[in-house]
C-alpha positions as CSV (number, residue, x, y, z in Angstrom):
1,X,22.1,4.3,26.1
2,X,25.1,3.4,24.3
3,X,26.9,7.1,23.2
4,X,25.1,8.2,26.4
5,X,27.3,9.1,29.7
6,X,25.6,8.2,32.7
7,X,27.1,8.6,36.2
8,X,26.2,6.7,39.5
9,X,26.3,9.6,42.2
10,X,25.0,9.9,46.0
11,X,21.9,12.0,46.3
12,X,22.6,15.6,47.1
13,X,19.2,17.1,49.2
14,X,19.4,19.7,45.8
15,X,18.4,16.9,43.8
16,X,15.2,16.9,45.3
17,X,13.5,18.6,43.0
18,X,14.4,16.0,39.9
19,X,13.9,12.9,42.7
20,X,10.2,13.9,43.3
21,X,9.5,14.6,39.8
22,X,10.4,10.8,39.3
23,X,8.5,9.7,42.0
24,X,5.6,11.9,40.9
25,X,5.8,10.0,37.3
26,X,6.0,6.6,39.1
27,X,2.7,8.0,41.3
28,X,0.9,8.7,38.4
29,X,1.4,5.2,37.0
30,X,-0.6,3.6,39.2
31,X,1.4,0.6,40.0
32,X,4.1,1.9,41.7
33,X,3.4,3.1,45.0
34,X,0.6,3.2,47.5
35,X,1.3,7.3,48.1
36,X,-0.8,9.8,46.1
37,X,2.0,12.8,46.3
38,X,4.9,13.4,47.1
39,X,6.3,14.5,50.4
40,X,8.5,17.3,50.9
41,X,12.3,17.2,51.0
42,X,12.1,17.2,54.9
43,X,9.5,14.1,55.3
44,X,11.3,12.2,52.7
45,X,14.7,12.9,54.2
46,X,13.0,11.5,58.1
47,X,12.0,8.4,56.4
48,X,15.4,7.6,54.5
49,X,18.4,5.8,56.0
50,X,21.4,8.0,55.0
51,X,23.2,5.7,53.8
52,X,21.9,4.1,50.2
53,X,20.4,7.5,48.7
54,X,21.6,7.1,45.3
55,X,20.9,8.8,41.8
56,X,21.9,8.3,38.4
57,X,22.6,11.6,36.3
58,X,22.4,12.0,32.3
59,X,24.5,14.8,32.4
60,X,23.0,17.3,34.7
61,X,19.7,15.0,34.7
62,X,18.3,12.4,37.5
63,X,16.9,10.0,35.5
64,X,16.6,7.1,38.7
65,X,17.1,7.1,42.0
66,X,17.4,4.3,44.9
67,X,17.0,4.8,48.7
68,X,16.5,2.3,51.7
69,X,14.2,3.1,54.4
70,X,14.2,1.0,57.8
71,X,11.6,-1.7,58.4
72,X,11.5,-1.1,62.1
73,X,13.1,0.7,64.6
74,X,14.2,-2.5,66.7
75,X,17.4,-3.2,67.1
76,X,17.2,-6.7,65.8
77,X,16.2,-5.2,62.5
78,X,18.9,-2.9,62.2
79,X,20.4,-4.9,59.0
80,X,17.2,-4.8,57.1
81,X,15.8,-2.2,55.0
82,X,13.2,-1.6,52.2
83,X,14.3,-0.6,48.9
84,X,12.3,2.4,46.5
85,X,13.7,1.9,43.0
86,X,12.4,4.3,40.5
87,X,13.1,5.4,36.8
88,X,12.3,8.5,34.5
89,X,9.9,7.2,32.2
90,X,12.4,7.7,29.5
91,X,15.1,5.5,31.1
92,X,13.2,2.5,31.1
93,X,14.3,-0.7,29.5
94,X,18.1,0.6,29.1
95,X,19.7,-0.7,31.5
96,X,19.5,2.0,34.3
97,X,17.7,-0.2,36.9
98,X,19.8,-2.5,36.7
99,X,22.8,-0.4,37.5
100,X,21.3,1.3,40.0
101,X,20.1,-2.1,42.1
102,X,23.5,-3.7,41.7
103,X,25.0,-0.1,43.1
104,X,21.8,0.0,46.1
105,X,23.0,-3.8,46.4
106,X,26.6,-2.8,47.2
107,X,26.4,-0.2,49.3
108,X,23.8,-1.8,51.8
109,X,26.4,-4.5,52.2
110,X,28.9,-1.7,52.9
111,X,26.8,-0.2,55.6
112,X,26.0,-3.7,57.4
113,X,22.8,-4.3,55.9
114,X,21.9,-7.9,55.5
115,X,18.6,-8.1,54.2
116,X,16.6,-5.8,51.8
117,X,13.2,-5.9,51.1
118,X,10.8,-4.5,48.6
119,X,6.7,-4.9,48.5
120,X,5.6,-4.5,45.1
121,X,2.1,-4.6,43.1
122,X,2.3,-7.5,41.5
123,X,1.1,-5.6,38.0
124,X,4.4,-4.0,38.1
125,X,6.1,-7.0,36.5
126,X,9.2,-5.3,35.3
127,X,10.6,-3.5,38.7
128,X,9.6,-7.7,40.3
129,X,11.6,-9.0,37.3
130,X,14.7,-6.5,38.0
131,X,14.7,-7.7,41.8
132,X,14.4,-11.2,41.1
133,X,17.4,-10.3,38.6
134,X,19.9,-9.8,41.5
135,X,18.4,-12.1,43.6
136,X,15.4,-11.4,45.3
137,X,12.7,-13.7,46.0
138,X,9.2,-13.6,46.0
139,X,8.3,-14.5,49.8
140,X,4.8,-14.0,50.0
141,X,2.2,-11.9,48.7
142,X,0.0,-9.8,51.2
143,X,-3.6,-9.3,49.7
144,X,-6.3,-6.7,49.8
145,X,-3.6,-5.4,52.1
146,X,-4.8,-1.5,50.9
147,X,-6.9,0.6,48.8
148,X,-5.5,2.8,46.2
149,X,-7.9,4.6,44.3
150,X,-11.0,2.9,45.6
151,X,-9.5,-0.5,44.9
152,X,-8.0,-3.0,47.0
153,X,-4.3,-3.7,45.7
154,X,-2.5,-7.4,46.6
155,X,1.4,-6.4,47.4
156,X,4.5,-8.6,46.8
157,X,6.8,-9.5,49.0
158,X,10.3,-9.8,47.4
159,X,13.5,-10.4,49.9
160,X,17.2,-10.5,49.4
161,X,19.7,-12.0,52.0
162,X,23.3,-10.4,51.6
163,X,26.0,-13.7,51.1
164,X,28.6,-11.2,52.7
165,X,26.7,-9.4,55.7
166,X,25.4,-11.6,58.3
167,X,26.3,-14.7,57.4
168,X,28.4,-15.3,60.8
């Protein structure tokens, strides 16, 4: 991407449209998700924390987006949330998920979140190499934990713990 602009922006609800037809693409790949569509704007929005909802734009494109959903709705859990990372199919491999965690990374700490999680099929080795790039560790892997397709899938369990929030 090097003559190619790309901007780090907050999700705007009328970027839905290009956000779904990301997630639709990582759907489709089998390995990124347990979901089999997409949900409309108004589920999605329900299941995101405001906070963290970030795209990144080639010009007027999304090409990625990042969000956090909550892991529980206890209040000892209020400083950890689950991260959804996904590219365009055309932005992988330059760069863009890198720059997109480190941003997700930044502005959880800047919203008191201390630990962020991710489950992820263990297939999908690039998105568990890009988390384990900024610091995420493999914690466990659940298996058989659900079907997809007909077959049982084993998911990942990666972690990060924030060295600025909640270290008192």
């Amino acid at each position: 991407m090097e003559n190619t602009v790309v901007l780090m922006d907050k999700m705007q609800e009328t970027d839905w449209q290009q956000v779904r037809d990301i997630y639709i693409e990582g759907i489709d790949t089998g390995n990124a998700t347990f979901e089999k569509e997409a949900p409309t704007w108004e589920e999605w929005d329900k299941g995101h924390i405001s906070a963290g909802r970030l795209v990144v734009r080639e010009g007027r494109n999304v090409i990625g987006w990042a969000a956090l959903s909550p892991v529980s709705s206890r209040c000892a859990y209020a400083g950890v949330a689950e991260v959804s990372i996904y590219l365009s199919q055309n932005s992988c491999g330059k760069g863009i998920g890198s720059k997109l965690l480190k941003a997700l990374i930044e502005e959880s700490e800047a919203n008191g979140i201390w630990t962020l999680q991710s489950g992820i099929f263990p297939e999908n080795t690039n998105s568990i190499r890009l988390h384990t790039k900024f610091g995420f560790k493999v914690v466990g892997q659940r298996e058989r934990i659900g079907k997809l397709n007909g077959i049982w899938r084993d998911v990942s369990i990666l972690e990060r713990r924030s060295r600025v929030v909640g270290i008192e």
